[in-house]
C-alpha positions in Angstrom: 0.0 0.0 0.0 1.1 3.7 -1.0 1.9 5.8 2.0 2.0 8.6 -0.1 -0.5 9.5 -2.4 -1.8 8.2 -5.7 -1.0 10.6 -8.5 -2.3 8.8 -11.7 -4.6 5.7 -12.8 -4.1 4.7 -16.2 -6.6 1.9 -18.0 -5.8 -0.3 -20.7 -8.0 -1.6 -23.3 -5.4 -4.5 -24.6 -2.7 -2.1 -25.5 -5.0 1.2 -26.1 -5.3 3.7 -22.9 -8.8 4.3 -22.7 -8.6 6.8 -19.1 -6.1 8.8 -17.0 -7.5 9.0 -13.8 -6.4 11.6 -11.2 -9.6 11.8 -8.9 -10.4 8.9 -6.2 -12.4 7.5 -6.8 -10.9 6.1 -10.1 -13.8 4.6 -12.4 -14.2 5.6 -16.0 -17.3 4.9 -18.2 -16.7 2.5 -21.6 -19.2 2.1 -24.5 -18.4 -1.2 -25.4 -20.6 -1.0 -28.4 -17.5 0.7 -29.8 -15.6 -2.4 -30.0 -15.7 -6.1 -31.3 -16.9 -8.7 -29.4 -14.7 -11.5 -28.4 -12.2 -11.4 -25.2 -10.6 -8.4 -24.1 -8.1 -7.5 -21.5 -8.1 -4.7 -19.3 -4.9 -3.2 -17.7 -4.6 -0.7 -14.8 -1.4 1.0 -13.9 -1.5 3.1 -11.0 1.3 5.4 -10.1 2.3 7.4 -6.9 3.8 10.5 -6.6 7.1 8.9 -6.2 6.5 7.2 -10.0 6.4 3.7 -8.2 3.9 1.5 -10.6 1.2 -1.1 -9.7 -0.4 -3.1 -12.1 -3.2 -5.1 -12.4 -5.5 -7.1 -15.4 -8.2 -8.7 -15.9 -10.0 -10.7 -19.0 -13.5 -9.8 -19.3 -16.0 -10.9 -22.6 -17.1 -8.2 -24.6 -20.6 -9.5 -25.9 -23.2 -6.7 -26.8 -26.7 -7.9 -27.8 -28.1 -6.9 -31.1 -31.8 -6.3 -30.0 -33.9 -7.0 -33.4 -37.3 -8.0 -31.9 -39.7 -5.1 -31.8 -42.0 -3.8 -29.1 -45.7 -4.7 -29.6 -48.2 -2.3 -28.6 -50.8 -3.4 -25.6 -53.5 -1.2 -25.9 -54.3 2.4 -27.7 -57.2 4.4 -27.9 -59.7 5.9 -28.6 -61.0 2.9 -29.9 -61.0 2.1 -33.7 -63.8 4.8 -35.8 -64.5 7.2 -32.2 -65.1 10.3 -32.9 -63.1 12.7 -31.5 -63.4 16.3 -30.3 -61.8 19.5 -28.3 -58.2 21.5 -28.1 -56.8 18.5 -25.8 -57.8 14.8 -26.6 -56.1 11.9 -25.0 -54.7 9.4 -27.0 -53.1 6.9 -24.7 -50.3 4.1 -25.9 -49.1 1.6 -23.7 -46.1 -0.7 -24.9 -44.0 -3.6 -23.6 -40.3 -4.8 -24.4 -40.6 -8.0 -25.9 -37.9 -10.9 -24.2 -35.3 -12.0 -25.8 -32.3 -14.6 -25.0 -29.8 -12.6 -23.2 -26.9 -15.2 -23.9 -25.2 -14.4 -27.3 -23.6 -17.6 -27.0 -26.8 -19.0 -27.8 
């Protein structure tokens, strides 16, 4: 453990540095949807403010789900031929996600 002070985290996508981190605590946001499924590695290097390095890694699966089923519609209204009047008529739409399998290895 440091008994200095921390003066940098840097994380690793493989090879690419994603985040410099200066602020505790040290957590950066990713869109994985920017990159390839398949296994990746992740690499943190943190530094004091003496230089002295730590390192750490970790293999994670990046795996983002295409969603292709659509939402079906549950109810709407008025119903079908009403006849509607006035500045400010209501025309409620209720909807539901459909499931799908969350497992792209499926």
């Amino acid at each position: 453990m440091d008994n200095v002070a921390i003066r940098k985290v840097e994380l690793f996508l493989n090879s690419t540095l994603i985040s410099t981190m200066t602020v505790s605590p040290y957590s950066t946001n990713l869109d994985t949807t920017l990159y390839p499924d398949g296994v990746v590695t992740f690499k943190a290097i943190a530094k004091d403010t003496s230089g002295n390095p730590a390192h750490a890694s970790l293999n994670v699966t990046m795996g983002n789900i295409v969603d292709t089923i659509a939402p079906i519609i549950t109810s709407f209204s008025p119903a079908n031929g009403s006849i509607v009047s006035g500045r400010a008529v209501a025309v409620p739409a209720a909807a539901a996600a459909t499931s799908f399998n969350s497992d792209p290895s499926s």
